[in-house]
C-alpha atoms as one frame of an Amber mdcrd trajectory, in Angstrom:
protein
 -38.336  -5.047  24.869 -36.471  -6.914  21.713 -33.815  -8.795  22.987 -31.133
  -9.683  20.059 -30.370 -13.589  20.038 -26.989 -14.497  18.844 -26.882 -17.123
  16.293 -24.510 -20.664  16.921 -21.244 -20.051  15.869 -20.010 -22.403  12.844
 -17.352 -24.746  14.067 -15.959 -24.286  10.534 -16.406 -20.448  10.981 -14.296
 -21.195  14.038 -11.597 -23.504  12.319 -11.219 -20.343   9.673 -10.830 -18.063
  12.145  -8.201 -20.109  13.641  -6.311 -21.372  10.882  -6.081 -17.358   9.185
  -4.209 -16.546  12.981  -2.167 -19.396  12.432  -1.177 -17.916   9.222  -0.688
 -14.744  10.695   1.688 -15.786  12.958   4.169 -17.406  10.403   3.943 -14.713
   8.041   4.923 -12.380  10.420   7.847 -15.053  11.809   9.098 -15.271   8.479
   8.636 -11.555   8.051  10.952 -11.307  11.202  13.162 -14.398   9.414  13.987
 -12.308   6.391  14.603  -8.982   8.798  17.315 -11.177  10.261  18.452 -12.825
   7.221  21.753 -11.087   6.768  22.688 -12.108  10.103  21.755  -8.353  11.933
  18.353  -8.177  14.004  16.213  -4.963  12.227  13.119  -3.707  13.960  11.079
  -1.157  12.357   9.822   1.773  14.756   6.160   1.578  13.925   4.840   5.739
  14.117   8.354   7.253  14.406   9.650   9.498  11.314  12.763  10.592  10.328
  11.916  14.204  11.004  11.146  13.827  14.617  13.426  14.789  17.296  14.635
  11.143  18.358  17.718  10.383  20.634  19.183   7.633  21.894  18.921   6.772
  26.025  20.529   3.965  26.705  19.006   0.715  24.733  15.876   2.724  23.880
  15.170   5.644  22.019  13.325   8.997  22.817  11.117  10.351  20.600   8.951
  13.309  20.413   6.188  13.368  17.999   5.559  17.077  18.070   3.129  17.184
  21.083   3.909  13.621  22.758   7.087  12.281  24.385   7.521   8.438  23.889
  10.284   5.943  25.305   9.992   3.150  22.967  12.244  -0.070  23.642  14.667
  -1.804  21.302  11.638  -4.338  20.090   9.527  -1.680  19.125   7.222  -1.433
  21.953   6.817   1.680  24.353   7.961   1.849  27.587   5.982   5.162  28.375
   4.573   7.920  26.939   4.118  12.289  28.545   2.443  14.716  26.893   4.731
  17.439  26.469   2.784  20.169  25.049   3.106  21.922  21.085   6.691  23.019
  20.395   8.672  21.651  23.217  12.273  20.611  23.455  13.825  17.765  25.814
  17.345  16.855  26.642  18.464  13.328  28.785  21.051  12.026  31.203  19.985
   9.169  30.583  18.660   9.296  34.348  16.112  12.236  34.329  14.738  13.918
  31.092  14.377  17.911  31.283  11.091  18.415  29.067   9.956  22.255  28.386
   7.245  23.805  25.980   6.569  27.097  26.284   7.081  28.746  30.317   6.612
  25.224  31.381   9.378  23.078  32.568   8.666  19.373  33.754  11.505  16.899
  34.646  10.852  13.027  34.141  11.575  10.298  36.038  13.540   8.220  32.866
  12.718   5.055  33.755   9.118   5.627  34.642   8.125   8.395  32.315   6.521
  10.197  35.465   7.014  13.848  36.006   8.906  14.575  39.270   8.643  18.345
  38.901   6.565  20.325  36.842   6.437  24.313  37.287   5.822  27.378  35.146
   8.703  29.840  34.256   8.322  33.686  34.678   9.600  33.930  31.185   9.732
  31.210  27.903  12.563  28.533  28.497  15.070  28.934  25.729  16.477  25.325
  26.515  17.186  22.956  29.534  20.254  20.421  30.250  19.996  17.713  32.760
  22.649  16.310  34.184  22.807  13.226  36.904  21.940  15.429  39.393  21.044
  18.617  38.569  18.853  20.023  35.547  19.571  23.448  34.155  17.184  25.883
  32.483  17.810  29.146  30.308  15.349  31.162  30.828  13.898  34.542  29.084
  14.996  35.632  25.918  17.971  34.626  23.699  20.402  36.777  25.198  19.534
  37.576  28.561  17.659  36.057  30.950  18.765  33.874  34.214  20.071  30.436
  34.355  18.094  28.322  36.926  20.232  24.899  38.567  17.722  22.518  39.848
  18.275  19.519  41.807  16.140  16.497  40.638  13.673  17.143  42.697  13.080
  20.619  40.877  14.743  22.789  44.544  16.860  25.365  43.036  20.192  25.448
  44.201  21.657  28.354  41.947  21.183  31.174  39.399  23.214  32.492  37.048
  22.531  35.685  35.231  22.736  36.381  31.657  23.216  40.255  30.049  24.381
  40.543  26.244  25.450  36.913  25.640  23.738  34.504  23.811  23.948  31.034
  25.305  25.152  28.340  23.068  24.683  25.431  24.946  25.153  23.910  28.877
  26.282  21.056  30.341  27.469  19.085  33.590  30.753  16.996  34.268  32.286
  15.157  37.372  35.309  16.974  39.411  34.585  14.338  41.194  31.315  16.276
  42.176  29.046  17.012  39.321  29.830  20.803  38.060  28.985  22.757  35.529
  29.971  24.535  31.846  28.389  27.250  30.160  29.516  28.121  26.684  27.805
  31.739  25.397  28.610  34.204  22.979  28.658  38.235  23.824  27.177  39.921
  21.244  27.556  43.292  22.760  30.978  44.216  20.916  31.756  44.561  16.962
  32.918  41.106  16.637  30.802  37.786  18.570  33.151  36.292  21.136  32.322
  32.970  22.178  32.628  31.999  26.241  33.197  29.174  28.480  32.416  29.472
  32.578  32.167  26.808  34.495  30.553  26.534  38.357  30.344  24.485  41.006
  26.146  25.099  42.053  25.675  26.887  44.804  28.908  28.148  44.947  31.232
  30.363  43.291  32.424  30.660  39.228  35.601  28.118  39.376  36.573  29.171
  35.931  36.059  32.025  32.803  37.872  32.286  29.493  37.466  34.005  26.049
  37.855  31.494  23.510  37.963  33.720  20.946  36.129  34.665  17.765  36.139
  30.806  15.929  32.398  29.492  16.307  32.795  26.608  19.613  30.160  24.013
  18.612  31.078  21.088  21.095  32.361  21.054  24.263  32.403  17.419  26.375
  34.573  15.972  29.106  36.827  13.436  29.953  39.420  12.113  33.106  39.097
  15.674  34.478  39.811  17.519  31.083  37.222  20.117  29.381  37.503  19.967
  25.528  36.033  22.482  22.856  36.091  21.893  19.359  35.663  25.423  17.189
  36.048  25.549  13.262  40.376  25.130  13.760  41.027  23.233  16.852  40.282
  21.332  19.897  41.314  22.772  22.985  41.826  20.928  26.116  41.786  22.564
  29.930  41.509  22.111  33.344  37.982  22.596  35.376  39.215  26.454  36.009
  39.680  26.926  32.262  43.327  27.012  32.326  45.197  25.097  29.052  46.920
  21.589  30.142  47.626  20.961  26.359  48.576  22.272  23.097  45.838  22.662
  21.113  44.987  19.869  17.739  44.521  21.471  14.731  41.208  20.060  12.894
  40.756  23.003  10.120  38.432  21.007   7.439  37.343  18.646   9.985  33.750
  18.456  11.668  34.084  16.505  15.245  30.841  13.974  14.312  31.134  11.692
  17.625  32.703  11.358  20.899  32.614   7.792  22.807  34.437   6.747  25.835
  35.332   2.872  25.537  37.215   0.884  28.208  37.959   4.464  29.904  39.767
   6.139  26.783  38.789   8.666  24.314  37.723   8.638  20.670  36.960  11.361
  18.913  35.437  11.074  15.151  35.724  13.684  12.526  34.472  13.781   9.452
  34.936  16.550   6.103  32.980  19.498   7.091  29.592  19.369   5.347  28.482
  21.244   2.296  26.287  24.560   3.211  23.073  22.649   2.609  24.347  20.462
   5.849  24.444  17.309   3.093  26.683  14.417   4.366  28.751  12.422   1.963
  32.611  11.660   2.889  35.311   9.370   1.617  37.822   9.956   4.945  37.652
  10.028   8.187  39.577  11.114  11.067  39.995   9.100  14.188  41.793  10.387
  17.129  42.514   8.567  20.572  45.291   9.004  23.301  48.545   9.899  20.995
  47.184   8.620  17.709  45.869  10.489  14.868  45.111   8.712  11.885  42.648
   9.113   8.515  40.829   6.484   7.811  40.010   5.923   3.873  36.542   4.402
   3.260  35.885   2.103  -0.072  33.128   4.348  -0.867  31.037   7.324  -0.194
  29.195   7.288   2.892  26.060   9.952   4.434  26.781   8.486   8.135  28.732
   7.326  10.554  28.704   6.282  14.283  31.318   5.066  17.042  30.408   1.685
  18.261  31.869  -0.345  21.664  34.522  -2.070  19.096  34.787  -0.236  16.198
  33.561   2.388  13.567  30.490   1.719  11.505  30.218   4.120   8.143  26.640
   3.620   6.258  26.402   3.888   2.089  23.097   2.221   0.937  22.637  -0.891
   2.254  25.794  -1.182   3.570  27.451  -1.085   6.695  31.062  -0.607   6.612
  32.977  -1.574   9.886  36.594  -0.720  10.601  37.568  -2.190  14.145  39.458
  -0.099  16.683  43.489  -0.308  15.751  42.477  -1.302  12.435  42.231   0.775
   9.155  40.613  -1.297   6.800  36.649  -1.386   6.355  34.633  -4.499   5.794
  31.578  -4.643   4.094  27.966  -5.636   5.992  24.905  -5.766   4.407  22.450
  -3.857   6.401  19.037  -5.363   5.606  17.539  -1.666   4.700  18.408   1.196
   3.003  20.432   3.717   5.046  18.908   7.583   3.504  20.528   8.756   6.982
  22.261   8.038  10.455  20.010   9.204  13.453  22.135   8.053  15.840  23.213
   4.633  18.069  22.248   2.787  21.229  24.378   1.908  24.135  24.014  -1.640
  23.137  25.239  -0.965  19.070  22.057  -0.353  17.476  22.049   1.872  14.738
  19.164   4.207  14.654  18.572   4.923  10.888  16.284   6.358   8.115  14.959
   4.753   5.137  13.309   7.079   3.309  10.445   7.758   5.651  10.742   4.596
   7.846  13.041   4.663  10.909  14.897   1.133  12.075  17.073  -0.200  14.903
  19.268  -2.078  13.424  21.678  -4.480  15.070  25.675  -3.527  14.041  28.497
  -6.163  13.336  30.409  -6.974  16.694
């Protein structure tokens, strides 16, 4: 038997060795020195890409990588990681994440990562919405198929039945109990009509309307109002669908982003976008309580986010902040090279692409 001897060790070898980690370590704190230079922490998402599905959930972001499911924290590191199968979709509460791919539905634990239901669908799940405590899934095809309401724990509490509408989207909302909206569109007449029920699960339809032929791309909720925003207007009503004001006329407008700070409403429009879905704007439209207001920017922008103080519009490497009450924008510089706006944190990161990098990068207060 040959047994290999190792040979002494150079103490020099060793002094190398440790002076080239020495040098390591202030390159890379002088690396993170001129991230921070312009006065705005930047950390570079290390494996993420612009055309990944990423969101936002709370501090951290969510991305999936087309088979995996990562939580990865504001410093760059990842909290977890669930394989979620080829082709799958995921929406969060920010408390549980629904995950589906395929007949198979899972719901995560968002904190841990860890799957607190997993089960396979009689028929492909079109989409899933969780809520804080309740997850819904659409499933069968397009338009028709049965809507499933899950607790957290995956027991389903309700079922809602779909013939000749196509569902446009689903959601949940306090009254004070958690409830929930269904927008669709019936497709079974000459002319699409979009929708709107909402339910309380496991009991009986509270409300139904016809909105009306104008395509209803948002609908969100605030101090017991429903909104929907459609190509003309926003309309505001009750949890029974019943109108408690007149409608706002937003014709030319595209609602961007909806943030609730210190308990009141803002609502940010911005020029509807070109055909090829290309972002570049000059105005923008704020609206909160009884104020309506444009806002001119100093130059063209291809983003723009609500933070907890103000508006943030991106150009370049530029961040262009506009505080709440205020209508002029000052200049920031950014430290990268905005190409697009992803999205922000709960804590006023901005989540943005630079060319085929993706940064968190810490906004102006």
């Amino acid at each position: 038997m040959l047994i290999k001897q190792s040979r002494p060790k150079s103490p020099w070898r060793a002094r190398l060795l440790l002076l080239g980690a020495v040098a390591a370590i202030v390159g890379a704190f002088f690396l993170v020195r001129a991230f921070s230079s312009t006065g705005q922490a930047i950390v570079r998402m290390n494996n993420v890409l612009p055309y990944q599905h990423i969101e936002p959930i709370g501090n951290d972001i969510l991305v999936y990588d087309g088979a995996i499911l990562h939580r990865i924290a504001a410093n760059g590191s990842r909290r977890w990681f669930f394989h979620a199968g080829l082709a799958a979709g995921y929406h969060t509460s920010g408390r549980h994440v629904a995950v589906w791919s395929a007949n198979q539905l899972y719901i995560l634990d968002a904190n841990s990562g860890r799957a607190v239901f997993n089960d396979r669908m009689e028929a492909p799940v079109q989409f899933a919405r969780a809520g804080q405590n309740y997850v819904a899934v659409f499933v069968g095809e397009k338009d028709r198929g049965s809507v499933y309401v899950l607790d957290n724990q995956g027991r389903r509490v309700d079922t809602v039945e779909v013939q000749n509408t196509a569902l446009m989207d689903i959601g949940f909302f306090s009254q004070p109990r958690e409830m929930m909206w269904v927008l669709g569109l019936e497709v079974d007449g000459t002319v699409p009509v979009a929708t709107l029920q909402t339910f309380d699960p496991g009991s009986l339809v509270t409300g139904s309307a016809t909105l009306g032929e104008q395509l209803v791309y948002r609908v969100y909720f605030h101090n017991g109002q429903l909104r929907t925003v459609d190509t003309r207007r926003i309309n505001t009503y009750d949890y029974r669908i019943k109108e408690t004001a007149p409608p706002v006329l937003i014709y030319g407008w595209y609602m961007q982003d909806v943030r609730v700070i210190n308990r009141e409403l803002y609502q940010l429009l911005v020029p509807m976008p070109n055909e090829d879905g290309a972002m570049h704007f000059s105005d923008l439209r704020l609206i909160h309580g009884d104020t309506d207001r444009v806002l001119h920017l100093p130059v063209p922008c291809v983003g723009v986010v609500l933070g907890s103080r103000g508006v943030h519009a991106f150009a370049g490497s530029k961040v262009y902040t506009a505080r709440y009450g205020e209508i002029s924008f000052v200049p920031t510089e950014l430290g990268v090279h905005a190409s697009r706006v992803i999205g922000i944190t709960q804590n006023d990161r901005a989540i943005v692409a630079d060319n085929n990098d993706v940064y968190l990068v810490q906004l102006p207060n």
